[in-house]
N, C-alpha and C positions, 0 to 999 in steps of 0.2 A: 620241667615236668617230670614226675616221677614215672616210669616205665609202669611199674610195679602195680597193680591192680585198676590201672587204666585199662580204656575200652579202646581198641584202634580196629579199623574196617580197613582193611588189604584186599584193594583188588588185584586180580590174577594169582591168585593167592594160595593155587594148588602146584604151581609149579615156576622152575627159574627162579630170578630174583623173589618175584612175592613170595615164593615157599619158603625161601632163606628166611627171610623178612619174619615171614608169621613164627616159624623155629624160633628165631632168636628172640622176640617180644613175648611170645608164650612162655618161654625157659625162663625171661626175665619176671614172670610174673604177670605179665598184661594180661587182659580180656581178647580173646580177638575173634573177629571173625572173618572169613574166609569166604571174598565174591568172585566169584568162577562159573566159568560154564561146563567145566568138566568136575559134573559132579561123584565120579568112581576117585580121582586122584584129590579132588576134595575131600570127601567122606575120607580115604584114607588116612589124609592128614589129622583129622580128627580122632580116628582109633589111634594113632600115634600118640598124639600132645592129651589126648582125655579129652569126653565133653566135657568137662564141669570149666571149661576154662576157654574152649575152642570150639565154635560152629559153624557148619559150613554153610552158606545162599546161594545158589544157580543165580548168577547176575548176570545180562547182559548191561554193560556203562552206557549205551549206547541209548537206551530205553528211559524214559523217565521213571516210570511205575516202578521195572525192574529194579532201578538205583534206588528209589524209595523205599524200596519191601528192604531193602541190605540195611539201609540206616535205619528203619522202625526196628527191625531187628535185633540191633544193636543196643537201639536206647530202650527196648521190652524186656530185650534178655538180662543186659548190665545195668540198667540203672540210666545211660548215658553215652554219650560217646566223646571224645578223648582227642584221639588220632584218625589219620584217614591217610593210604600211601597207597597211591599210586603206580601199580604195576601192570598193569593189561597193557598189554600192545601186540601189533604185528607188523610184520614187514614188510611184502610188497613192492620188491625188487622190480624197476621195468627202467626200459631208456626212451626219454622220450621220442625221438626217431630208431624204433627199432627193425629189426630184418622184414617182422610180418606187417610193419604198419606203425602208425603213430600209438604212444603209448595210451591203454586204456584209461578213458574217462572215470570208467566205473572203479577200477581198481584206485586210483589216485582218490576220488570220493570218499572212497571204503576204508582208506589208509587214515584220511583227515578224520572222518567217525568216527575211526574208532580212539584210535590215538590223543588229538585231541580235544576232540566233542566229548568224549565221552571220558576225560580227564575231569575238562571245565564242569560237563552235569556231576559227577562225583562231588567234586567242591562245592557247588554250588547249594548241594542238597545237605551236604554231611557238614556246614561251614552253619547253615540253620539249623540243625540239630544241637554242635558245640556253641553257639553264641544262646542257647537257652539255659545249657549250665551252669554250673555254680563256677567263680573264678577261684583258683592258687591263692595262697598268701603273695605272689608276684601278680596277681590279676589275669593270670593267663586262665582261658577256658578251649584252647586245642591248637592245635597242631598240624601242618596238612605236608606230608613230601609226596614230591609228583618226579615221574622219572622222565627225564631229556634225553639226552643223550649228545654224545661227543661228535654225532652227524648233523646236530644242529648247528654248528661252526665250520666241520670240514665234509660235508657232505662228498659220498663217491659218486664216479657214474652210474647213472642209475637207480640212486637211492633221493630222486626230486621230491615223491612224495613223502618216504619217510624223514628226510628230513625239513620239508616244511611241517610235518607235525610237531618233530621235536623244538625244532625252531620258535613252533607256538608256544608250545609247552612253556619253554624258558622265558621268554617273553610276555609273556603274563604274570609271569609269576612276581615281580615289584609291584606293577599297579593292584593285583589281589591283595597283596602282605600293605600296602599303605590302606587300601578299603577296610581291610580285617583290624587291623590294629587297633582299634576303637572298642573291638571286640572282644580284643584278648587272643586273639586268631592269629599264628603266625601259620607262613609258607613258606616253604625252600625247594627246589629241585637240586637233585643228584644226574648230573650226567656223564654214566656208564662208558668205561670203552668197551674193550670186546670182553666179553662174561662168556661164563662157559654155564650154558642154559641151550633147553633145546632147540628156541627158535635157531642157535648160532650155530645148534650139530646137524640142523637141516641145511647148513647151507652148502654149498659145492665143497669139495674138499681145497680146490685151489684158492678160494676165494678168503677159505680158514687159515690155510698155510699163509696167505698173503698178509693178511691181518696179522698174525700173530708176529711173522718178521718182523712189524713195526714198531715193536712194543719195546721201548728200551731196557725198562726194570721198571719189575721183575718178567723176566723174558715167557709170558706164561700168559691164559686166559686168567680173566678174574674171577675169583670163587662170589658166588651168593652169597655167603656169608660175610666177606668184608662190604658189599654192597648194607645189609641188614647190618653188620656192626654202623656204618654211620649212620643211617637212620636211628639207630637206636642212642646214637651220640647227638644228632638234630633234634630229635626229643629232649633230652635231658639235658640240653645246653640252651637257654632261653634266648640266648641275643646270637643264635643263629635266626636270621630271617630278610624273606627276601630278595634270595642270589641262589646262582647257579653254582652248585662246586662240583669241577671234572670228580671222577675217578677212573682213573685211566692208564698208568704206569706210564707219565708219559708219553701216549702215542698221539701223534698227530699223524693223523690220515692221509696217504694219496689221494690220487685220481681213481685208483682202482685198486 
């Protein structure tokens, strides 16, 4: 797929990896729009990259309606839609036997929601948008990256529900890419080690310094931008599909 005047719908898409993300596909040329809830760091991104190319939707993933208004959007404003990548998420640190009690129900609920409910209704919704476009001279009509993560494999203490989300994530993602393929529709997830994005400057300082020991090379958080460079290569490389690829420098995870 050519980057270059494609439509791709990035959610979380005001900040972290999705900001990276949207940067790099706007610069490349793409349409894109931008599904967030924070629409001050949205809008902003917009007076950065120009409208004529970039717009921002208040989306909750979480919502049907809400994911629908982001992809009518998309196919009103552009023509169509293209791409669709996956970035919202939160995290939701607890242990299941913690000091004050068992770990919350509501928070573990809220982590799978948002994470990976609200991954799946993305695709779900944006996968019938591209499967009514026109295909490539290779038959392809889109595109879908979804973010995992490197806690889907080595999950820490503490991190039960975030990485049964990511877990989902990854794991879905073959049986979609064989369903879609009919379509034209490929899928891939990227799974992130530690990125340097706010969720990861919220975290304790120790917990930062811990992570980052682990990382062998390049001894450093990862920039958004290399996250958005391979997306922007899963795009443009057609017989990627299907699989999980770390990006991680690397690190496999402890206990904590």
């Amino acid at each position: 797929m050519q980057v270059k005047n494609s439509t791709f719908l990035v959610t979380g898409g005001a900040s972290g990896l999705g900001q990276g993300t949207v940067r790099r596909l706007a610069r490349a040329g793409a349409n894109v729009v931008i599904a967030d809830l924070n629409t001050a760091a949205g809008q902003a991104m917009v007076d950065e990259l120009g409208a004529d190319k970039v717009v921002f939707q208040s989306t909750d993933v979480t919502s049907a309606e809400s994911a629908q208004a982001a992809v009518d959007l998309a196919v009103q404003r552009y023509g169509g839609l293209q791409g669709l990548v996956n970035c919202a998420g939160i995290l939701g640190a607890s242990r299941v036997l913690g000091k004050e009690g068992p770990h919350d129900l509501a928070l573990f609920r809220r982590v799978i929601e948002v994470n990976l409910i609200g991954t799946f209704n993305m695709i779900r919704l944006a996968a019938t948008a591209m499967a009514q476009g026109q295909p490539n001279e290779e038959g392809e009509r889109g595109v879908i990256v979804c973010t995992a993560s490197v806690a889907a494999e080595e999950g820490q203490i503490g991190q039960a529900a975030y990485s049964a989300s990511k877990g989902g994530v990854a794991s879905m993602t073959l049986p979609i890419a064989r369903e879609l393929g009919k379509h034209g529709i490929r899928i891939v997830s990227i799974a992130p080690g530690v990125f340097e994005t706010a969720m990861m400057q919220a975290a304790p300082t120790n917990v930062r310094d811990s992570l980052a020991a682990q990382i062998p090379f390049p001894s450093r958080y990862g920039r958004p931008d290399e996250f958005a460079q391979l997306v922007q290569q899963i795009a443009e490389n057609t017989y990627f599909n299907g699989t999980m690829i770390r990006l991680d420098g690397a690190i496999r995870m402890g206990a904590k």
